[in-house]
KOLVEXBA-310233 format. One record per atom (N, C-alpha, C): residue number from 1; residue in three letters; atom name; z negated, y, x negated. Coordinates in nm, 3 decimals. Layout:
BEGIN
  num  residuo  atomo        Z        Y        X
  NUM      Ala     CA        Z        Y        X
...
***
This chain:
BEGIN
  num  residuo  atomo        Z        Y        X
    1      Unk      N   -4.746   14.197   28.798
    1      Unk     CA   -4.618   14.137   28.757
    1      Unk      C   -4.512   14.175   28.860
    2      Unk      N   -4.379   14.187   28.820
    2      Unk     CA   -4.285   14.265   28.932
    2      Unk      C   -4.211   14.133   28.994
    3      Unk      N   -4.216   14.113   29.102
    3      Unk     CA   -4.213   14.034   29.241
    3      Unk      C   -4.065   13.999   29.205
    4      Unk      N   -3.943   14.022   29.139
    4      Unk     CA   -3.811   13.978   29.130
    4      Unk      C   -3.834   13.942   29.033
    5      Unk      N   -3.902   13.976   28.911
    5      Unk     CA   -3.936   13.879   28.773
    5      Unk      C   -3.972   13.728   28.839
    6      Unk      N   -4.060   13.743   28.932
    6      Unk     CA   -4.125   13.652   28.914
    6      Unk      C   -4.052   13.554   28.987
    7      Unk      N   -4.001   13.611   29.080
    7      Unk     CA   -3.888   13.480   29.196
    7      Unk      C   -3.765   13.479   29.069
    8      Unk      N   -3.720   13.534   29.030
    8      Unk     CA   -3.593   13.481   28.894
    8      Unk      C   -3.676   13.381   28.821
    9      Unk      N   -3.753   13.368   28.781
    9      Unk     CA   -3.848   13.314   28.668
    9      Unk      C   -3.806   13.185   28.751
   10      Unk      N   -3.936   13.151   28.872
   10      Unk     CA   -3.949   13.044   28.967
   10      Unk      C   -3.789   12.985   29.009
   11      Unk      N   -3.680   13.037   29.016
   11      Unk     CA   -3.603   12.993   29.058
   11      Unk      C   -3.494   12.922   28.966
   12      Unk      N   -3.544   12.978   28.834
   12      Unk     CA   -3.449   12.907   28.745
   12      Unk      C   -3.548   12.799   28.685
   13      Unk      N   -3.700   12.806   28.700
   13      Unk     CA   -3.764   12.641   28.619
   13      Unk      C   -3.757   12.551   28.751
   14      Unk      N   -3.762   12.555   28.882
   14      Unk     CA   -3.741   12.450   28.966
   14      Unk      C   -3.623   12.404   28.982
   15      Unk      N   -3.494   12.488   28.912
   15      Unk     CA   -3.325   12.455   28.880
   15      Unk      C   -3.312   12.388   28.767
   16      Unk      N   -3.401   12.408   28.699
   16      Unk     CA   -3.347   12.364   28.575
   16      Unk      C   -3.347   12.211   28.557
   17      Unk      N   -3.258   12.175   28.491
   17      Unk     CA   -3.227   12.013   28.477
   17      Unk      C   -3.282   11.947   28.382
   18      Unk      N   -3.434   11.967   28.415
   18      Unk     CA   -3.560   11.890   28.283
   18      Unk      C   -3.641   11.803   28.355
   19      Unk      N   -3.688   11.756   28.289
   19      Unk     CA   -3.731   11.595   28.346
   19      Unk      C   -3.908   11.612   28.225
   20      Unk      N   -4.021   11.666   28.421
   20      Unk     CA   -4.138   11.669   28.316
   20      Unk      C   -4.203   11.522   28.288
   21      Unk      N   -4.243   11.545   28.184
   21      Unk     CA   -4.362   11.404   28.145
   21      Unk      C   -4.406   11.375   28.342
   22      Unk      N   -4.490   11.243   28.395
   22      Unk     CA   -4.495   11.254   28.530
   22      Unk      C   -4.658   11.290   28.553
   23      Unk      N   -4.785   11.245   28.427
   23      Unk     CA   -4.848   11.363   28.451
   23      Unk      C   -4.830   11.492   28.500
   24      Unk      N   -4.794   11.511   28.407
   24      Unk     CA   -4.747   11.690   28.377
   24      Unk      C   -4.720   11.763   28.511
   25      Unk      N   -4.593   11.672   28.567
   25      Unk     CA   -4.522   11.729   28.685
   25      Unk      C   -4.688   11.706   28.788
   26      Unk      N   -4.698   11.582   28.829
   26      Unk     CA   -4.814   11.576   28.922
   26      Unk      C   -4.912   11.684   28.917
   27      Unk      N   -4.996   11.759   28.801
   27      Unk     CA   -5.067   11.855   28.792
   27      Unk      C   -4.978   11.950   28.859
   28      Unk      N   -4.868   12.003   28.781
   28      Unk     CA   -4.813   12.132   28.812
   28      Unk      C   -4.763   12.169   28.930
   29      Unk      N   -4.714   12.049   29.033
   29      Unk     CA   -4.686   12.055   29.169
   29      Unk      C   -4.773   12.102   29.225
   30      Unk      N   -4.918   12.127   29.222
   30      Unk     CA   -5.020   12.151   29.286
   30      Unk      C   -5.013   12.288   29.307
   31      Unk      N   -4.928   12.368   29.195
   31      Unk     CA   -4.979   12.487   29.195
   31      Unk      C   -4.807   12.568   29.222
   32      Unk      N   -4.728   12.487   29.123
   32      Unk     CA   -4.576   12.539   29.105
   32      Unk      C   -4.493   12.456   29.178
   33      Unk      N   -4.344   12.470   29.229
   33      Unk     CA   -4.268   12.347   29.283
   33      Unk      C   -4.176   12.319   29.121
   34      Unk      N   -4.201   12.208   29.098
   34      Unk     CA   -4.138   12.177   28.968
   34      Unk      C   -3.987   12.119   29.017
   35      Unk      N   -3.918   12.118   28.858
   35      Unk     CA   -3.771   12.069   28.911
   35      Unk      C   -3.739   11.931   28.986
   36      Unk      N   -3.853   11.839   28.947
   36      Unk     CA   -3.813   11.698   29.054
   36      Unk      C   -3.850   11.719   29.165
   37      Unk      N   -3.958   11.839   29.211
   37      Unk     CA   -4.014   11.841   29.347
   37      Unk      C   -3.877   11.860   29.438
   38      Unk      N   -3.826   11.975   29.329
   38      Unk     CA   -3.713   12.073   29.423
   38      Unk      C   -3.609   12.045   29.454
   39      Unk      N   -3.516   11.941   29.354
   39      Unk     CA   -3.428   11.847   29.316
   39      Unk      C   -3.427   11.755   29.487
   40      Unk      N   -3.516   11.725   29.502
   40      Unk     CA   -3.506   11.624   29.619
   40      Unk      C   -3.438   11.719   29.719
   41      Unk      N   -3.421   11.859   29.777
   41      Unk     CA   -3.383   11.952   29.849
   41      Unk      C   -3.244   11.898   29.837
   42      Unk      N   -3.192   11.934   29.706
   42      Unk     CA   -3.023   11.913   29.657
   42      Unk      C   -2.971   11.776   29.697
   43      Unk      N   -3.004   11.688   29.785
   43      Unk     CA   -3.016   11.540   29.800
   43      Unk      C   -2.911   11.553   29.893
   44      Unk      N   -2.775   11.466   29.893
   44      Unk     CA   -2.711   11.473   29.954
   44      Unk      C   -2.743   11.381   30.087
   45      Unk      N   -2.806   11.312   30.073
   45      Unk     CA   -2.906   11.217   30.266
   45      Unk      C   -2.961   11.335   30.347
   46      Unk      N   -2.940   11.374   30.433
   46      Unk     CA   -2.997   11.437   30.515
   46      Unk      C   -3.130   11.438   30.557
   47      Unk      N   -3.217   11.329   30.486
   47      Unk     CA   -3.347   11.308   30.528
   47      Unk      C   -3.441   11.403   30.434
   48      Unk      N   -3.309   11.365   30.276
   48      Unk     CA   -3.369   11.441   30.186
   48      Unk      C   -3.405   11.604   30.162
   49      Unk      N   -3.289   11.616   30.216
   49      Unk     CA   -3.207   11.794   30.186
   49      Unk      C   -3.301   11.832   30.279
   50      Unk      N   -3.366   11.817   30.397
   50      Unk     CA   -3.424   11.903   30.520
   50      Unk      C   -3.584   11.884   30.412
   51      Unk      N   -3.600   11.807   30.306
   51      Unk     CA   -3.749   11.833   30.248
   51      Unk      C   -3.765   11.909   30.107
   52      Unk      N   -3.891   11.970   30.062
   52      Unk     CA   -3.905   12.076   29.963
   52      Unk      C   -3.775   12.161   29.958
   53      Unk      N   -3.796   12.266   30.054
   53      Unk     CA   -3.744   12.362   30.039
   53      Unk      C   -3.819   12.502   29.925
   54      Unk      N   -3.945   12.532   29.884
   54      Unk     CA   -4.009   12.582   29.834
   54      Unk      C   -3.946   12.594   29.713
   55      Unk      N   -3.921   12.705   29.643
   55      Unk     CA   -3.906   12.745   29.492
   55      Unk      C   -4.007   12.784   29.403
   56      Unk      N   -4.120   12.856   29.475
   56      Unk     CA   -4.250   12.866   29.414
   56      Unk      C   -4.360   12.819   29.433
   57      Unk      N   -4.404   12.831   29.535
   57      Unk     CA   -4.508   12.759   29.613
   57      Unk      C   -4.518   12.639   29.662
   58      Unk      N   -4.539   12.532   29.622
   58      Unk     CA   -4.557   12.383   29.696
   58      Unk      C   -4.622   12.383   29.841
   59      Unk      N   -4.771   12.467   29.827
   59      Unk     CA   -4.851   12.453   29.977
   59      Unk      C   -4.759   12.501   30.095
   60      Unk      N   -4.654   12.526   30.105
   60      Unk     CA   -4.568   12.601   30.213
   60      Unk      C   -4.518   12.476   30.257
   61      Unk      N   -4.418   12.416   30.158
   61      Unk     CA   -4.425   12.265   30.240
   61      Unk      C   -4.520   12.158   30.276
   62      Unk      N   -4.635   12.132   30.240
   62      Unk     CA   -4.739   12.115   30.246
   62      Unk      C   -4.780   12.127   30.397
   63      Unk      N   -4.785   12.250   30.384
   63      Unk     CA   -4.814   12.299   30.538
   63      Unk      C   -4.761   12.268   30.664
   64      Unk      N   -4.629   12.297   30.621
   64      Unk     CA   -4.504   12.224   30.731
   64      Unk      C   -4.423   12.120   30.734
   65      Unk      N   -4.487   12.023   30.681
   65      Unk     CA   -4.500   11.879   30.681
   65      Unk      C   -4.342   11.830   30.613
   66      Unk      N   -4.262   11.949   30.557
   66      Unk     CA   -4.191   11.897   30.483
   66      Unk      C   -4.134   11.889   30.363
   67      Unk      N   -4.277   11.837   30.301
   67      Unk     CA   -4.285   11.786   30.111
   67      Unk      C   -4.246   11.653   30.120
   68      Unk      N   -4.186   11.594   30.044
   68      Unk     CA   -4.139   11.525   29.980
   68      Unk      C   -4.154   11.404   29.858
   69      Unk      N   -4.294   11.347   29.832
   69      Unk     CA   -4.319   11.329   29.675
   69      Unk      C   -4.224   11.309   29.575
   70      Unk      N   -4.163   11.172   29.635
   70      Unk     CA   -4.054   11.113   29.567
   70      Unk      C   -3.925   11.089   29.632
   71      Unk      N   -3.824   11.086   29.584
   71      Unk     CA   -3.685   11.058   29.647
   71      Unk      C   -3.697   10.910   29.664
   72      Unk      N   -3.583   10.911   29.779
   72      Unk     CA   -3.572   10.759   29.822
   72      Unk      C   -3.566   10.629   29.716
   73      Unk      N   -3.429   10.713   29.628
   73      Unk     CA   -3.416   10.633   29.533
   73      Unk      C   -3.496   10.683   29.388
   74      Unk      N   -3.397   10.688   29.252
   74      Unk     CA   -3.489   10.725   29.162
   74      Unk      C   -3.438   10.867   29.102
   75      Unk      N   -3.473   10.967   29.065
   75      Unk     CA   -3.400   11.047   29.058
   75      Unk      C   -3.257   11.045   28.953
   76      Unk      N   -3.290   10.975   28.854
   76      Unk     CA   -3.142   10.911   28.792
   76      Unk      C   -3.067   10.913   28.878
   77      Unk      N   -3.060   10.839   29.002
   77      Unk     CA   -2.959   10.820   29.137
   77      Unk      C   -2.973   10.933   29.246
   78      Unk      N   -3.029   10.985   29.234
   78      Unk     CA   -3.048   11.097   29.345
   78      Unk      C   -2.928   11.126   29.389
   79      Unk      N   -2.863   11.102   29.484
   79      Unk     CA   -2.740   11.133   29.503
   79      Unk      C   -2.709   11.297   29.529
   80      Unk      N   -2.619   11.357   29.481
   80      Unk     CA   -2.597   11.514   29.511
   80      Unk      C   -2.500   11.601   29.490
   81      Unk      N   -2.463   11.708   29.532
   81      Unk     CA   -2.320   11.747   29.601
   81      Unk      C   -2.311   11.697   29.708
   82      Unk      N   -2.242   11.851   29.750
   82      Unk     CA   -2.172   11.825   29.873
   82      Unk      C   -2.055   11.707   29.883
   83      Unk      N   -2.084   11.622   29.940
   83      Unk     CA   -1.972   11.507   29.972
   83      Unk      C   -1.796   11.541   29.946
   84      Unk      N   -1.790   11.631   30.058
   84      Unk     CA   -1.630   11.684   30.032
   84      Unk      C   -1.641   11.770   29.929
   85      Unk      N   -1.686   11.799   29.844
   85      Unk     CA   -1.603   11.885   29.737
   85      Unk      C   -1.660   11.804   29.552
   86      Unk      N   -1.629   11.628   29.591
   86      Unk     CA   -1.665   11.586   29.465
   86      Unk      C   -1.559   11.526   29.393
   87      Unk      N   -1.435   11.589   29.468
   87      Unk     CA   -1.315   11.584   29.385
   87      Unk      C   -1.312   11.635   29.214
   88      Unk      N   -1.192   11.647   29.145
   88      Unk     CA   -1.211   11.699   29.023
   88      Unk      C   -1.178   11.839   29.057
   89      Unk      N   -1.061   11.800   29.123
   89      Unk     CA   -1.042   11.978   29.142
   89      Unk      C   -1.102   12.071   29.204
   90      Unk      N   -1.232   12.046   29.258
   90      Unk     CA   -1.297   12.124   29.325
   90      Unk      C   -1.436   12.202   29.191
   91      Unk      N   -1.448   12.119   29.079
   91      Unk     CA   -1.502   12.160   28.991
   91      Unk      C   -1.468   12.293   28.867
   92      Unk      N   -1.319   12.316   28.891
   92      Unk     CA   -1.254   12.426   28.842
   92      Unk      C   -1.342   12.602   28.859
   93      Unk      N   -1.353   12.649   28.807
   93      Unk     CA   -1.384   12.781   28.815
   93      Unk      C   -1.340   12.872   28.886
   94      Unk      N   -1.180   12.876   28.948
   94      Unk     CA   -1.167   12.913   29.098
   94      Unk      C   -1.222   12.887   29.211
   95      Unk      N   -1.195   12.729   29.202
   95      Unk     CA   -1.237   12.661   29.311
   95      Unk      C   -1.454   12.711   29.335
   96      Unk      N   -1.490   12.686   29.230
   96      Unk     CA   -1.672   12.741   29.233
   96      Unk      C   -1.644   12.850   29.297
   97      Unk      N   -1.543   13.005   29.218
   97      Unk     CA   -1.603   13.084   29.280
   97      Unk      C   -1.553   13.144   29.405
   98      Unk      N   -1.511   13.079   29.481
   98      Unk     CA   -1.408   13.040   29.613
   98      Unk      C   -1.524   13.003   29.686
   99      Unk      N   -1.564   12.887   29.711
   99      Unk     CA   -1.653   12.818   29.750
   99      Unk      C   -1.763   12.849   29.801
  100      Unk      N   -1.807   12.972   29.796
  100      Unk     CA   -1.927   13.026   29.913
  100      Unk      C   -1.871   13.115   30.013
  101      Unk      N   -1.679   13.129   30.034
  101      Unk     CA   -1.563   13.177   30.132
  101      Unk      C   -1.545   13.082   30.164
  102      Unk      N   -1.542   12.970   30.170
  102      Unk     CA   -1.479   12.844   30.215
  102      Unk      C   -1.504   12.782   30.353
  103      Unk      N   -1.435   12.743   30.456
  103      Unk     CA   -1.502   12.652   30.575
  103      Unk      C   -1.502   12.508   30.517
  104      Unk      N   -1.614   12.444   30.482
  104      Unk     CA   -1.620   12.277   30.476
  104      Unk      C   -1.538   12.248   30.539
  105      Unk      N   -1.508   12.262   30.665
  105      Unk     CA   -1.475   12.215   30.756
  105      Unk      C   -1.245   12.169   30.716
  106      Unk      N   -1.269   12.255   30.663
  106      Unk     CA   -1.082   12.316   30.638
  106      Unk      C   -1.080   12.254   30.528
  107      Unk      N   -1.179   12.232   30.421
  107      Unk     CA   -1.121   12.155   30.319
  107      Unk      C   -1.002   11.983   30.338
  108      Unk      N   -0.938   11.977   30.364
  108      Unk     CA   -0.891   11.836   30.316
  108      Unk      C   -0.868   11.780   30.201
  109      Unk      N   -0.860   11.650   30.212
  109      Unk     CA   -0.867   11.532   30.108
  109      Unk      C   -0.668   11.550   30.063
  110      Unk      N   -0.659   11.471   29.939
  110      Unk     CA   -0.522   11.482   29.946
  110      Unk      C   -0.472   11.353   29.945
***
């Protein structure tokens, strides 16, 4: 199987915004990082975001002690986004594709 198939594949089902049965997910974490595993990464708490970094592989965090099972809260609430840019106007289609040029830092509030 060709090695960029397969990381595109992996990177868009641990993105994707589906919600497995919690069997389901529990099996498949074992083997895949599913979207709630990965979801906890996108966590705007800092305790969260530094855990499941993995897009394919679960045992990697596993290994380096930073998996995650469940989020603090529930994932309904998972809090996420970047803090400063949860304005409206930062959701515009300039503003997105601006936004990986940007210093956080320089943004202000208005």
């Amino acid at each position: 199987m060709d090695n960029e198939f397969h990381l595109a594949t992996a990177a868009i089902f641990n993105h994707a915004n589906v919600f497995l049965p919690l069997p389901l997910d529990r099996v498949l974490r074992l083997i895949l990082v599913t979207p709630d595993m990965h979801r906890i990464h996108h966590s705007t708490d800092g305790k969260e975001m530094n855990k499941n970094f993995g897009f394919s592989f679960p045992w990697w965090d596993r290994l380096f002690s930073t998996y995650q099972n469940q989020p603090a809260g529930s994932h309904e609430n998972l809090p996420l986004e970047l803090k400063i840019f949860r304005e409206a106007r930062y959701r515009s289609l300039p503003w997105m594709l601006a936004m990986p040029f940007t210093n956080p830092g320089s943004v202000r509030k208005k």
